[in-house]
HTML snippet that shows the backbone in 3Dmol.js (N, CA, C, O; Angstrom):
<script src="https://3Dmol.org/build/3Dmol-min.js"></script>
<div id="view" style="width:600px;height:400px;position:relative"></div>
<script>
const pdb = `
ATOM      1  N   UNK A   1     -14.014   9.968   0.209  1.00  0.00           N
ATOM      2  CA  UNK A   1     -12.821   9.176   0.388  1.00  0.00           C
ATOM      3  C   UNK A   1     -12.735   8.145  -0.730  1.00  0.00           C
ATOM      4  O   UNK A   1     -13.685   7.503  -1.178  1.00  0.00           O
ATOM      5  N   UNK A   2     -11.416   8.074  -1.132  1.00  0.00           N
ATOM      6  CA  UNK A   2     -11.343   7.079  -2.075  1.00  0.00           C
ATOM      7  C   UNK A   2      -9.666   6.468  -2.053  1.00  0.00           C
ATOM      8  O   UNK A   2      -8.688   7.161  -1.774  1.00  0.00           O
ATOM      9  N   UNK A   3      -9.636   4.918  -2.442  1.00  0.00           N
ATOM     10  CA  UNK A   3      -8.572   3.998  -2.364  1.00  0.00           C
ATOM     11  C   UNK A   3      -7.384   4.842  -3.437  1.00  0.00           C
ATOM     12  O   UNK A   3      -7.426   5.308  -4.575  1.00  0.00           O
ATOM     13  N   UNK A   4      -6.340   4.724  -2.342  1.00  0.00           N
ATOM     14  CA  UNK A   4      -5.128   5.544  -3.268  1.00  0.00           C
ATOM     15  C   UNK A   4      -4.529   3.928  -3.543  1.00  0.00           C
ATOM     16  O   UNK A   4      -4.760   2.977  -2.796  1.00  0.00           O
ATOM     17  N   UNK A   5      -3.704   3.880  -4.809  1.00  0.00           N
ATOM     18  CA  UNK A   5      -2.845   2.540  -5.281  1.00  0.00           C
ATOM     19  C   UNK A   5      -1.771   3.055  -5.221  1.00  0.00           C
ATOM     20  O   UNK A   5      -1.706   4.281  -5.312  1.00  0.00           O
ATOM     21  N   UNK A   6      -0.732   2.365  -5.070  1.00  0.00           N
ATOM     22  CA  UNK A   6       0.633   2.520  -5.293  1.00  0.00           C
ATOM     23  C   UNK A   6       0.858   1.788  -6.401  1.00  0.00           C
ATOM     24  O   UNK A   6       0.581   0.624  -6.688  1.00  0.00           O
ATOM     25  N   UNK A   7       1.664   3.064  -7.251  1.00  0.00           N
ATOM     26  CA  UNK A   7       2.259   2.738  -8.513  1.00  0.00           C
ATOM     27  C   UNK A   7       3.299   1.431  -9.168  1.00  0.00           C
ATOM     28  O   UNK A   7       4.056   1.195 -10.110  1.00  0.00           O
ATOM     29  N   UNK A   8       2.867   0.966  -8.244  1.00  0.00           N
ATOM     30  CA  UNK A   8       4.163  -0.428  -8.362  1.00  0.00           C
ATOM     31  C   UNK A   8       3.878  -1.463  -8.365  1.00  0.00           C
ATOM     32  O   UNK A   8       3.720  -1.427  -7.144  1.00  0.00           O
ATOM     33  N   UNK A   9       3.555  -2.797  -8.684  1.00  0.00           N
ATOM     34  CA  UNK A   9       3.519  -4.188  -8.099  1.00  0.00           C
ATOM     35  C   UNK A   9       4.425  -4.820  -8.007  1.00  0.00           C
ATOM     36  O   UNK A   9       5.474  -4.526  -8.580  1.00  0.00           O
ATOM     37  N   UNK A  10       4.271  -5.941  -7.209  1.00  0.00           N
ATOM     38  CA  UNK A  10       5.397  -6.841  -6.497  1.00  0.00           C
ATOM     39  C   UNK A  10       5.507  -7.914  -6.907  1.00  0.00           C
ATOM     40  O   UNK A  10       4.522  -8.154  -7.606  1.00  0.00           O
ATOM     41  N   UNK A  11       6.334  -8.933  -6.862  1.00  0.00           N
ATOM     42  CA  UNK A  11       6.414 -10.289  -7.247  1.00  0.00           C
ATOM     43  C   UNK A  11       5.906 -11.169  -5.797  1.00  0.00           C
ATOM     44  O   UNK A  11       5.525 -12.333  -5.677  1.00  0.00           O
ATOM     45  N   UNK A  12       6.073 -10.126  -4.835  1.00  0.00           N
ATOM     46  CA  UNK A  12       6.024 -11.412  -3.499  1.00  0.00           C
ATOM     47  C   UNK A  12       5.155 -10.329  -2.907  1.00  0.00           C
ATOM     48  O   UNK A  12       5.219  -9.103  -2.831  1.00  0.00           O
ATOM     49  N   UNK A  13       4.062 -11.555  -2.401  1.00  0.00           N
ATOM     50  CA  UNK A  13       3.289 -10.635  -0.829  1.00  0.00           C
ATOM     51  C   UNK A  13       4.390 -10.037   0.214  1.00  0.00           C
ATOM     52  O   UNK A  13       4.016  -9.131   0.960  1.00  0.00           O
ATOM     53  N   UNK A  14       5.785 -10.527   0.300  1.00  0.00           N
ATOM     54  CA  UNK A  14       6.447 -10.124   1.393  1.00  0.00           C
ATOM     55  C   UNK A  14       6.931  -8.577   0.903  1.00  0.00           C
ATOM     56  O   UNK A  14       6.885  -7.725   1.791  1.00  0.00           O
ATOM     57  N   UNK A  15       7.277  -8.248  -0.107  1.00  0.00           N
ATOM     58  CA  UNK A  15       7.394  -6.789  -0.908  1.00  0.00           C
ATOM     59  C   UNK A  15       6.655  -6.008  -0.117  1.00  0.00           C
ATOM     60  O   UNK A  15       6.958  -5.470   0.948  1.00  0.00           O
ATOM     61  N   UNK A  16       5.442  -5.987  -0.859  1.00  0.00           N
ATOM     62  CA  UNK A  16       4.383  -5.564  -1.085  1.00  0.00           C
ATOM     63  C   UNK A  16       4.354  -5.031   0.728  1.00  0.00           C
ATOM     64  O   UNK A  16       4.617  -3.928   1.206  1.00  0.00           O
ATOM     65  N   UNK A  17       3.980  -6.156   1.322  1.00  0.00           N
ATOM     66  CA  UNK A  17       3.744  -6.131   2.774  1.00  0.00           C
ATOM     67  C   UNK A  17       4.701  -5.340   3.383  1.00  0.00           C
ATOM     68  O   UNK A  17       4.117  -4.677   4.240  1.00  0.00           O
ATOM     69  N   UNK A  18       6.003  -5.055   3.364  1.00  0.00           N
ATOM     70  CA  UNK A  18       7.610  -4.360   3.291  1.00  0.00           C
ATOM     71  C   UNK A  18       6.645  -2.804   3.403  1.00  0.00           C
ATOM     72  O   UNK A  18       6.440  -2.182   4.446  1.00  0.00           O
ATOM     73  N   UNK A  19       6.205  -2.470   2.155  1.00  0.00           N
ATOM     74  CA  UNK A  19       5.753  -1.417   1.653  1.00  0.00           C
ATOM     75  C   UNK A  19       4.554  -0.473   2.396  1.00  0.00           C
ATOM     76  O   UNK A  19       4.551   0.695   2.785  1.00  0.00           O
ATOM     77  N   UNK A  20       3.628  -1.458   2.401  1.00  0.00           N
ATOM     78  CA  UNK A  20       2.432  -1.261   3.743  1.00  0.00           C
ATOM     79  C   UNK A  20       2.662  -0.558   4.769  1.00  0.00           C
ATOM     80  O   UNK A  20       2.347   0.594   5.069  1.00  0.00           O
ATOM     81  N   UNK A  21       3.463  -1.659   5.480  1.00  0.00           N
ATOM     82  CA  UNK A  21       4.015  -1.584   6.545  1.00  0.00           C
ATOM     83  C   UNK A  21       5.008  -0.119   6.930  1.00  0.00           C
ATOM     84  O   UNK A  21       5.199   0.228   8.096  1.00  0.00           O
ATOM     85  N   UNK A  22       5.516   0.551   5.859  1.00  0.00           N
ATOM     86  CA  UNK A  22       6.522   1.921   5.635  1.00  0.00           C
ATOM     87  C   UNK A  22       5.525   2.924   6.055  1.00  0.00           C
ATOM     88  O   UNK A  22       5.722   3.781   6.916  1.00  0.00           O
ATOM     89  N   UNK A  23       3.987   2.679   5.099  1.00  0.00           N
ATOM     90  CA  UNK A  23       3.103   3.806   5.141  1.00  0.00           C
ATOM     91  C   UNK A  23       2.147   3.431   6.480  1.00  0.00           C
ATOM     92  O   UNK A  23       1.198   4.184   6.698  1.00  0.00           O
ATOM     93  N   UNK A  24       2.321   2.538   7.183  1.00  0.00           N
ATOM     94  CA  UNK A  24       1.302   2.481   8.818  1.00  0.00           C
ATOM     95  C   UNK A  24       2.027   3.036   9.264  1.00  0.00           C
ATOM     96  O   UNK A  24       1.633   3.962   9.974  1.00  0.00           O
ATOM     97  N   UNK A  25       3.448   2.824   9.129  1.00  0.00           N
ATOM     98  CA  UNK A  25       4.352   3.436  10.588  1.00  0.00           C
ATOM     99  C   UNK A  25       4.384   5.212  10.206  1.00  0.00           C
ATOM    100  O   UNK A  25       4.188   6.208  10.902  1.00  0.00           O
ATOM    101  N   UNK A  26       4.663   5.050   9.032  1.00  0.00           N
ATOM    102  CA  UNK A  26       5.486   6.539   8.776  1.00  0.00           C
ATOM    103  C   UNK A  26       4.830   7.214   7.822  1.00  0.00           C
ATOM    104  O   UNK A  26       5.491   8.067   7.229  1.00  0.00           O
ATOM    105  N   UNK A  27       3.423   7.029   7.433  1.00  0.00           N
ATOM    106  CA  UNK A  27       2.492   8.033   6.190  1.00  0.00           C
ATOM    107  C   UNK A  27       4.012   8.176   5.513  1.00  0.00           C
ATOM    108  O   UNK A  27       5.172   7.845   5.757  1.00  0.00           O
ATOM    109  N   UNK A  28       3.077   9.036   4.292  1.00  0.00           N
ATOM    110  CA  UNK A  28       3.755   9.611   3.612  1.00  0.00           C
ATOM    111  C   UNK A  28       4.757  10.365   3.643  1.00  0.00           C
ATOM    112  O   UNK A  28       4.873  10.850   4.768  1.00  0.00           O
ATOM    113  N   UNK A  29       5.678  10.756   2.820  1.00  0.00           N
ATOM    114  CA  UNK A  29       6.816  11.478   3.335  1.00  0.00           C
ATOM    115  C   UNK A  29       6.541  13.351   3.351  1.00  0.00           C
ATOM    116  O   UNK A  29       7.049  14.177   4.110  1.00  0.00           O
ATOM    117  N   UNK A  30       5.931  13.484   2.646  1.00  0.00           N
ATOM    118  CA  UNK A  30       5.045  14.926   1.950  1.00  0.00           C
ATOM    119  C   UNK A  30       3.840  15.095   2.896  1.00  0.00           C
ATOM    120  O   UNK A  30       3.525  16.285   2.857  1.00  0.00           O
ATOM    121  N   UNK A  31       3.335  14.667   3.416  1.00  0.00           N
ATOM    122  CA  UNK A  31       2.189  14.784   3.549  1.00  0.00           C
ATOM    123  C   UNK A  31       1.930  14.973   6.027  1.00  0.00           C
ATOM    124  O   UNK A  31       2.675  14.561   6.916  1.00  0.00           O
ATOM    125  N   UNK A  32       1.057  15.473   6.082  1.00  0.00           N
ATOM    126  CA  UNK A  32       1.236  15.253   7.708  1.00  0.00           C
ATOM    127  C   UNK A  32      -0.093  14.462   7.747  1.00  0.00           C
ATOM    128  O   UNK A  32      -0.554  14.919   8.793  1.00  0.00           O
ATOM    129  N   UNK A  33      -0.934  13.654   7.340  1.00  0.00           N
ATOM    130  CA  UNK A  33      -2.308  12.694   7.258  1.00  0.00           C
ATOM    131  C   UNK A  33      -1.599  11.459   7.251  1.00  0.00           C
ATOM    132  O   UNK A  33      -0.626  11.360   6.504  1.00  0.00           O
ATOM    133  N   UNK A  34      -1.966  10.432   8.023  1.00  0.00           N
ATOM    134  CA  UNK A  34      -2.169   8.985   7.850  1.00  0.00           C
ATOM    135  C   UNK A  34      -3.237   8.421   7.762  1.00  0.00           C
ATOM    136  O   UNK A  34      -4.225   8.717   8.433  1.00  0.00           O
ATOM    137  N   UNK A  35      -3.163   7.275   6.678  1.00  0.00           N
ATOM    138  CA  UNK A  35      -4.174   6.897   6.360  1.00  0.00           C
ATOM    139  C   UNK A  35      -4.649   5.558   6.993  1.00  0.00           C
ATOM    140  O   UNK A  35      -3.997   4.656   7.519  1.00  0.00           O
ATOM    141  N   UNK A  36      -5.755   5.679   6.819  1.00  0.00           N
ATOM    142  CA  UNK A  36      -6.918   5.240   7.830  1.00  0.00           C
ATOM    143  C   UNK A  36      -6.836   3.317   7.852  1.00  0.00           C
ATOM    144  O   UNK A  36      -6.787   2.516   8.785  1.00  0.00           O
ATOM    145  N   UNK A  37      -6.850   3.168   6.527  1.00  0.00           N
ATOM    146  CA  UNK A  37      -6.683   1.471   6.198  1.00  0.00           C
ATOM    147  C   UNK A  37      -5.833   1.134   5.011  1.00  0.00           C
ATOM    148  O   UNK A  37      -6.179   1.403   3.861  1.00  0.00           O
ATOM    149  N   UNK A  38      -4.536   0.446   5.370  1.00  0.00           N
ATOM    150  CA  UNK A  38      -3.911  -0.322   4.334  1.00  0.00           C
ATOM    151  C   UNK A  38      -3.635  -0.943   4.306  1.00  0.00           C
ATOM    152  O   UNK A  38      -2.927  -1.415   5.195  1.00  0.00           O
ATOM    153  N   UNK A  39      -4.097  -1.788   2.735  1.00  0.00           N
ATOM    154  CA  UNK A  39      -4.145  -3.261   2.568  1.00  0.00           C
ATOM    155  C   UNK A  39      -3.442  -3.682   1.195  1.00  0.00           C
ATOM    156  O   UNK A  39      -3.661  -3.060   0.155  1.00  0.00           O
ATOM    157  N   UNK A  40      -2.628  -4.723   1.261  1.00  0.00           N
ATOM    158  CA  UNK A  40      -2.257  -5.588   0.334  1.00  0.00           C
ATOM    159  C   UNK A  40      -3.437  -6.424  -0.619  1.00  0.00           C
ATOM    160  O   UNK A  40      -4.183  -7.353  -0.312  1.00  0.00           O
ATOM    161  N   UNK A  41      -3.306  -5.854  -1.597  1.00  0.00           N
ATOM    162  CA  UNK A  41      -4.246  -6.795  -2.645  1.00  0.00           C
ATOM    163  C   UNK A  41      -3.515  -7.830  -3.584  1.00  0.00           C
ATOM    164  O   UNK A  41      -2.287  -7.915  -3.580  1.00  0.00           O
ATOM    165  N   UNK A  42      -4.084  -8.388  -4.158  1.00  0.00           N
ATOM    166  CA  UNK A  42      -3.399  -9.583  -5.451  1.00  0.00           C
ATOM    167  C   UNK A  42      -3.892  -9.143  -6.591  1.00  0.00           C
ATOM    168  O   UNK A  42      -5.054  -8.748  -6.491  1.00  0.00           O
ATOM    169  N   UNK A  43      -3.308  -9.053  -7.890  1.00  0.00           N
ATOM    170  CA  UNK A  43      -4.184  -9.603  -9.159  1.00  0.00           C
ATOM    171  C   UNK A  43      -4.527 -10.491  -9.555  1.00  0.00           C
ATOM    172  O   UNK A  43      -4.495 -11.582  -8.986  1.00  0.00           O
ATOM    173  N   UNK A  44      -4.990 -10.233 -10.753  1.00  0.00           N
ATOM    174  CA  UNK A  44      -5.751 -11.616 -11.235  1.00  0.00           C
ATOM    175  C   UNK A  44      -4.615 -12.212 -11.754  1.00  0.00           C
ATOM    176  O   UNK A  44      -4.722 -13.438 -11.781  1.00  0.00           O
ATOM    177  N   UNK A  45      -3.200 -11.635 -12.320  1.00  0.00           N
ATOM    178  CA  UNK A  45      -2.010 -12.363 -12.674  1.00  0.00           C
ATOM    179  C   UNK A  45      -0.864 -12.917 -11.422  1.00  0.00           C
ATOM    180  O   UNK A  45       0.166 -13.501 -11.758  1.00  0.00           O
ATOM    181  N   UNK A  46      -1.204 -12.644  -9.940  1.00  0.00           N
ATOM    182  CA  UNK A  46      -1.019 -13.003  -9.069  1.00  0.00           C
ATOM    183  C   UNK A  46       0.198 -11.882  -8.617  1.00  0.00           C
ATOM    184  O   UNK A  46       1.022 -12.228  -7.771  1.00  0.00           O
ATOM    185  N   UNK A  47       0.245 -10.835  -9.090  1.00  0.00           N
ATOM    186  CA  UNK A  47       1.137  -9.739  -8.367  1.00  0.00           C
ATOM    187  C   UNK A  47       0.860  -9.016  -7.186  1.00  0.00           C
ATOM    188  O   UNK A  47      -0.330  -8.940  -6.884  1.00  0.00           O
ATOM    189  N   UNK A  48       1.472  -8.608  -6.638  1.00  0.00           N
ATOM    190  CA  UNK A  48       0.773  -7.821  -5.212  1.00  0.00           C
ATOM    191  C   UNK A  48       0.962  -6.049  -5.463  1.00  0.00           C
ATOM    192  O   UNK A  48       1.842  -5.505  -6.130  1.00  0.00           O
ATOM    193  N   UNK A  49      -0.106  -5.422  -4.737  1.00  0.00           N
ATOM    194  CA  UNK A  49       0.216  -4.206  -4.556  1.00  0.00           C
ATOM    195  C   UNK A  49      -0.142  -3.623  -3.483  1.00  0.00           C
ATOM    196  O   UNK A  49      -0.290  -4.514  -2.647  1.00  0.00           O
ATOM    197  N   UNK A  50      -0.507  -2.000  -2.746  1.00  0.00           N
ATOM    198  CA  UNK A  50      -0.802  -2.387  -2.005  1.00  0.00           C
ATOM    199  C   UNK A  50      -1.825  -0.713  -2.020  1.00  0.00           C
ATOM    200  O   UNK A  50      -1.648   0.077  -2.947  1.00  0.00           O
ATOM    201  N   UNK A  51      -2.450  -0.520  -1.315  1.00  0.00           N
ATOM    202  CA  UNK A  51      -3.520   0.249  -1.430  1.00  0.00           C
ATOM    203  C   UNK A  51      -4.171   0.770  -0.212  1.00  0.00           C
ATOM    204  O   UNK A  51      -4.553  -0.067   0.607  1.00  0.00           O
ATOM    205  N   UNK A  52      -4.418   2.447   0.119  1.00  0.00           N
ATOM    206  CA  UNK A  52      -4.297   2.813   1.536  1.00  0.00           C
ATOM    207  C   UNK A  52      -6.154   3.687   0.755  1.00  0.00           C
ATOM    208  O   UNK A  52      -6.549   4.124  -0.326  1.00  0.00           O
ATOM    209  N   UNK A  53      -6.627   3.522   1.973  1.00  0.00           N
ATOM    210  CA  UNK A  53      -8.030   4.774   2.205  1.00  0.00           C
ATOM    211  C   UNK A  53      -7.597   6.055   3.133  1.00  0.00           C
ATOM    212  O   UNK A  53      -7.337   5.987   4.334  1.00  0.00           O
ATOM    213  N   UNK A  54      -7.581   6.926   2.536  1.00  0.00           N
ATOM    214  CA  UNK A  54      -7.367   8.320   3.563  1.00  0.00           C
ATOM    215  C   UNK A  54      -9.081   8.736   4.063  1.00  0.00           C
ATOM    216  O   UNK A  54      -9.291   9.694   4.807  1.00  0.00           O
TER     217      UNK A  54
END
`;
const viewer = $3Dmol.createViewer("view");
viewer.addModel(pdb, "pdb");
viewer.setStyle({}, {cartoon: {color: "spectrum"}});
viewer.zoomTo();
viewer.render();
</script>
């Protein structure tokens, strides 16, 4: 198992969190697996993204 990223960062934790929140309720759109833990991270330039473990 390994951390999938989403290709995008955010300006606001509330984005980001928006985004999360799409893939707890509703996985992927392709796919019939939900993943196990997803979490909002920061950078070191203070952007958000957000990042799931299958």
């Amino acid at each position: 198992m390994a951390w999938v990223y989403s290709g995008k960062l955010y300006n606001s934790e509330f984005q980001a969190g928006c985004l999360a929140t799409r893939i707890r309720e509703d996985g992927f759109m392709l796919t019939q697996r939900f993943p196990r833990y997803v979490y909002v991270y920061r950078t070191k330039k203070g952007r958000y993204g957000v990042k799931c473990l299958w």
